[in-house]
DRENMAR-302093 format. One record per residue (C-alpha): x, y, z. Coordinates in steps of 0.5 Angstrom, whole numbers, plus 2048, in hexadecimal, padded with zeros to 3 digits. Example, Ala and Ser with C-alpha at 12.3 -4.5 7.8 and 13.67 -1.06 7.14 Angstrom:
2
8197F7810/81B7FE80E/
//
This chain:
216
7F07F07FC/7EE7E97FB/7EA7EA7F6/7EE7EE7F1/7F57EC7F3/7F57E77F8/7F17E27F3/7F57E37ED/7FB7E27F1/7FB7DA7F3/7FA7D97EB/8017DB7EB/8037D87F2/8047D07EF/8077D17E9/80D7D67EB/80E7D17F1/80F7CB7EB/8147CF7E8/8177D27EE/8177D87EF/8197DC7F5/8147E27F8/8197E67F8/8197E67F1/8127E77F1/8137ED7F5/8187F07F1/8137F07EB/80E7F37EF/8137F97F1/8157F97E8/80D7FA7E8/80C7FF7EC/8128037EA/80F8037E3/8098077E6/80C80D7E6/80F80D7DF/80980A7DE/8058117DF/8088147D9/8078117D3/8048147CE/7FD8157D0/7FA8157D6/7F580F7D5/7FB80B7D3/7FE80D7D9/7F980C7DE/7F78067DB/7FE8027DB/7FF8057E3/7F88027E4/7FB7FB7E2/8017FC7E5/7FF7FE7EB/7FA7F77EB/8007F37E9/8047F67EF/7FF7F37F4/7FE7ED7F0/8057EC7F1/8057EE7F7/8017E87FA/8057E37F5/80C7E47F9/8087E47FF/8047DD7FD/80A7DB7FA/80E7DB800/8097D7804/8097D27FF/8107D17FE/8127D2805/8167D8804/8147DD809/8197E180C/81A7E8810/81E7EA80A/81A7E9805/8147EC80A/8177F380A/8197F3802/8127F2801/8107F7806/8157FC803/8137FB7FC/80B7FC7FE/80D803801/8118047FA/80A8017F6/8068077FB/80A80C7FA/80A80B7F2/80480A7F0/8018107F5/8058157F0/8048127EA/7FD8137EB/7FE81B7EE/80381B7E6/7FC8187E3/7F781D7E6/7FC8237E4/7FD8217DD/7F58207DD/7F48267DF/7FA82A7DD/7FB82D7E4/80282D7E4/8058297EA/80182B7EF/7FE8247EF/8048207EF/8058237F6/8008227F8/80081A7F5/80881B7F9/80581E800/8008187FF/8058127FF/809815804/803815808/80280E807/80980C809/80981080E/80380D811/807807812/80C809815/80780B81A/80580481A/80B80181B/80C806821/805805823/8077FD824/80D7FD827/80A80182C/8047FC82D/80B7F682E/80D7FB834/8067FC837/8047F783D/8027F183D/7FB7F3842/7FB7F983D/7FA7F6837/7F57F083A/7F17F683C/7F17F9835/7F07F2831/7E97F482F/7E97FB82C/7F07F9829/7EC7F4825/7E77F9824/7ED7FD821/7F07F881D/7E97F781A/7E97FF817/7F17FF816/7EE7F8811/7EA7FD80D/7EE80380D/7F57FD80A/7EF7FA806/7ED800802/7F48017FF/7F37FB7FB/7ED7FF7F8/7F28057F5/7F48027EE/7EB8017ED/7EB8077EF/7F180A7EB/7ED8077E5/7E680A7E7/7E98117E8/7ED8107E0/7E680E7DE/7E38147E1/7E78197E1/7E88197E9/7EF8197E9/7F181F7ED/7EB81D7F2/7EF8167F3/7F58197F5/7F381E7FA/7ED8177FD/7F48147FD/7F881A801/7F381A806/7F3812805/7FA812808/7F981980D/7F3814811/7F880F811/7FD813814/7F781581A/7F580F81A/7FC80C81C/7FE812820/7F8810825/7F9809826/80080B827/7FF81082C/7F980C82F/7FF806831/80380A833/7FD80D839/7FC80683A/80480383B/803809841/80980D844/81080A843/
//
């Protein structure tokens, strides 16, 4: 993430806030760029479309980063603009998760079975936030003694839940290997199992809280 996107981003940083540009605007762009991945996967050929879901997927998370930054800069934080971008990286998931289920169908012919199983897996990954999110209000429920008593396999856990969170920013490399090498259909189903492990992985933590806040 840093390396492929976050970089990248603070060479845009310094000059949108000179012209002062908001980060809500920058998120707005970045919504308009993950929607036109899914119109995107069915342009004429098949390397023509996953190429430009590639680069438009890279431009998401490069913008991604951008309004965050540029909200730090600029002093314009706020729980708004914090759930707007919330909610255009859920839409950003679910669309590029499709559109890559659309390219392996058109790749190898298969009908729409692909792009159901690309379907099934962005439900997954929205659903396995939602989870999360479930898991954390939890944790603001528990105990204090309880969460103290926890603090060190939390951390252990937080490290896994980093390298889990981390690898989604691998998916557009991912997406430009499998259309390098015809692995298209191998990527959609790594990614539904990508997102089902999400959800288990969750639904344990969630679960593990809940034995720990005890009766109530």
């Amino acid at each position: 993430m840093a390396v492929f996107y976050r970089l990248p981003s603070m060479l845009l940083i310094v000059p949108l806030a000179r012209l002062g540009v908001a980060p809500v605007a920058v998120t707005v762009a970045a919504l308009v760029v993950a929607l036109a991945m899914l119109p995107a996967a069915f342009l004429p050929s098949v390397p023509l479309a996953g190429t430009t879901v590639v680069c438009l997927a890279i431009a998401f998370q490069v913008l991604d980063c951008v309004d965050g930054g540029l909200a730090r800069a600029t002093g314009g934080t706020s729980v708004r603009g914090a759930t707007f971008d919330f909610l255009v990286d859920m839409v950003q998931w679910g669309v590029l998760y499709a559109s890559i289920g659309i390219l392996a169908d058109r790749a190898g012919e298969g009908g729409a079975f692909w792009s159901a199983i690309g379907l099934a897996a962005g439900w997954s990954r929205l659903f396995a936030r939602v989870v999360r999110d479930a898991g954390e209000r939890a944790e603001t429920c528990t105990p204090a003694p309880a969460v103290e008593a926890k603090q060190e396999q939390v951390t252990f856990t937080g490290l896994i839940l980093a390298l889990l969170a981390g690898l989604s920013g691998l998916i557009p490399v991912l997406l430009a290997f499998a259309l390098a090498t015809g692995h298209l259909a191998i990527l959609t189903l790594f990614l539904l199992v990508y997102g089902l492990s999400d959800i288990a992985e969750g639904l344990s933590g969630v679960l593990a809280k809940g034995r720990d806040s005890g009766p109530r």
